[in-house]
N, C-alpha and C positions, 0 to 999 in steps of 0.2 A: 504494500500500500504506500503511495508517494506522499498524498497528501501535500501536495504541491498549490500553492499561492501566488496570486499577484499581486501588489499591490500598485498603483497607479495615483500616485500625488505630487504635486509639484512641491509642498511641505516638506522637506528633509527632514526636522525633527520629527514628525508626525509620521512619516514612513517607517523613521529607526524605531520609535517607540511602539508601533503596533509590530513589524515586526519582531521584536525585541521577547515581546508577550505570547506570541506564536508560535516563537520556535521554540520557548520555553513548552509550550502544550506538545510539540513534536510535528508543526509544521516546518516545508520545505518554503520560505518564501524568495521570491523574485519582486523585482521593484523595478519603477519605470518612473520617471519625473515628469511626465509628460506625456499627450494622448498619443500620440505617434509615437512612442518610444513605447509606450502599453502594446499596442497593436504589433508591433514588429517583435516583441519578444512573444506574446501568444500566438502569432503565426508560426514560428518556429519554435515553440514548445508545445508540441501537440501532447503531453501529460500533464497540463495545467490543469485543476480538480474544482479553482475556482478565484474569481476575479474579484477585486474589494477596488473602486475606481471614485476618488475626487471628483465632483461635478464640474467645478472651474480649473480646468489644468489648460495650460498652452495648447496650440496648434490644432486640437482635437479636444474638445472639453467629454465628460462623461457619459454625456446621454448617447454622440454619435461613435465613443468608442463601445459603448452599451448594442448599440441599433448592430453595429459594425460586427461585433463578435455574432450575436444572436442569427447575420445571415447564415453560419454554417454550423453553431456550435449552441448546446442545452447545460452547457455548463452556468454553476448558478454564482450570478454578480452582484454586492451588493454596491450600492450608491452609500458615498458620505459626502455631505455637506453642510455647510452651516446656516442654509435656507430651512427653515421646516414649518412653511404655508402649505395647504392643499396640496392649492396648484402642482408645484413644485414636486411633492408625491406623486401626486398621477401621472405628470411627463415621464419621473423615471418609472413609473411602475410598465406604462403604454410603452416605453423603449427597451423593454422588457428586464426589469430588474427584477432580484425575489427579493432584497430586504432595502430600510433604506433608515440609514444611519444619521441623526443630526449631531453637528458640534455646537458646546462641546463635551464629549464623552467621557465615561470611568472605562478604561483600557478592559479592566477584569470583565465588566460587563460586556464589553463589544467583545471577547474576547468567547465570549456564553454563547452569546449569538451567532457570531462564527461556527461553532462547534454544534449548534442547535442547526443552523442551516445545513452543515457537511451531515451530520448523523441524518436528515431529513430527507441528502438528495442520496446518499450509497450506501443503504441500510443493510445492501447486500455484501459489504465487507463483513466477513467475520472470522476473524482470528486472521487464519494462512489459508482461507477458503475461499473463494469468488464464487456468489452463484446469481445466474441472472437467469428466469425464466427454466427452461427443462436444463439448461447445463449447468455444470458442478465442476470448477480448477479447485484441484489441492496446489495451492501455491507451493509447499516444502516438496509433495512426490512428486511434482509435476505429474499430475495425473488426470486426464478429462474423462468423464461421465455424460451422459444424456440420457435422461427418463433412468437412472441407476446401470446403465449401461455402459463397462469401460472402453471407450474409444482409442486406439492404435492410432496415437500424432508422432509424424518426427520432429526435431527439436524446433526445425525452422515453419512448421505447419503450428504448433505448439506456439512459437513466440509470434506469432500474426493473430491468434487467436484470442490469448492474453491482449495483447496491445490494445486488438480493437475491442476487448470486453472490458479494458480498462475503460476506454473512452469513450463510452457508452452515448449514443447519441450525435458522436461528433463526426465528422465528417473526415476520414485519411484521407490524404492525396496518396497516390500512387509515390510519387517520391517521400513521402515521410516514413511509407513503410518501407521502403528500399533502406532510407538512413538507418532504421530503428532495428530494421530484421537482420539486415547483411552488413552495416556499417556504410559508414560516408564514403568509404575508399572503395565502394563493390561497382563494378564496371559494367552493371545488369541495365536490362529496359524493362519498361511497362509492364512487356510481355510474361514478363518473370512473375509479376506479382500477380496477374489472372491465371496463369496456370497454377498456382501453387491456390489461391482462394477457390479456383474450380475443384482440388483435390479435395481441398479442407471441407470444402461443402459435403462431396460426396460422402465423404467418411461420416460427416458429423450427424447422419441420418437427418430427422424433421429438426433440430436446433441447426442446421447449414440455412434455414429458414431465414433464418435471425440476421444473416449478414446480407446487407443490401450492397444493391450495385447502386454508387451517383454517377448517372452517363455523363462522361466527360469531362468528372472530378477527380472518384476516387471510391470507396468502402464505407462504411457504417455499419456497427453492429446497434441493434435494435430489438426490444422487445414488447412485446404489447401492453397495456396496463394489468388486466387480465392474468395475464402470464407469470406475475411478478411475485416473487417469495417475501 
């Protein structure tokens, strides 16, 4: 489990201090001083678990790095700012934010929140287990199930699997799972990464269900509400 953070505020003090109380809980966080410097580190951190973004930052303010993540990605962002009219609620909530934080704040509290939002959106960690819908990772044997059925993955069908059950909802480019499976330095195409998700599907009987094709993107693993443990 990364448990992986962003923060996004033009405040330096205010970035160190929330991170500060984070990582003491056992998050990983990343920081961005600004909306364009937000945006370019969650493009290229595709294990980011979840985004905490300033309303008023440079270049990009909150709401449109908010709108911005939300075209490809269900990961949950809250808004902080030291606005707290209505109004002001409902743009971030319409540009789709889950929480939204005013200044200014008791760290320990925001800190509850945080922690209350993560357990709300990955309820399916637990311990060294991943389970979403019919499949079942034991993170320590490396070992896949579906409907209690042990599934035969090789290591590199195995880690495309994990990736995209970590990132539940989001959107892989074909080249993020190239970085992530083979390394930066693997000299593979596209084509690499649809034959090996064609395999993974067949194996993985009715859970091969769960991984969508985005034509002209990339993967997504997906499950139904329904489905959910």
């Amino acid at each position: 489990m990364h448990k992986k953070i962003l923060i996004a505020d033009d405040e330096l003090r205010l970035r160190i201090l929330i991170a500060d109380f984070l990582i003491l809980e056992g998050y990983t966080v990343l920081e961005a001083k600004d909306g364009k410097e937000a945006l370019d580190i969650f493009r290229k951190t595709p294990d980011i678990e979840m985004v905490i973004l300033d309303v008023m930052m440079p270049y990009y303010d909150g709401w449109q790095v908010c709108r911005e993540i939300r075209k490809t990605s269900h990961v949950p962002i809250i808004m902080v700012t030291a606005k707290d009219t209505e109004p002001d609620e409902l743009v971030g909530f319409t540009a789709g934010a889950d929480e939204y934080i005013t200044k200014p704040f008791s760290p320990s509290i925001f800190v509850a929140r945080v922690n209350a939002l993560y357990n709300r959106t990955y309820p399916h960690y637990k311990k060294d287990v991943l389970i979403r819908g019919v499949i079942t990772i034991d993170l320590q044997k490396h070992a896949v199930s579906v409907d209690g059925v042990l599934i035969n993955l090789s290591h590199t069908e195995y880690k495309i699997l994990t990736f995209l059950m970590e990132n539940e909802g989001r959107v892989m480019t074909r080249d993020s799972l190239l970085d992530h499976v083979w390394g930066y330095d693997y000299d593979g195409t596209d084509r690499t990464v649809d034959t090996h998700i064609n395999r993974l599907r067949t194996k993985m009987l009715n859970g091969g269900d769960h991984i969508k094709t985005v034509r002209g993107y990339g993967y997504k693993f997906e499950v139904n509400a329904h489905e959910l443990h």
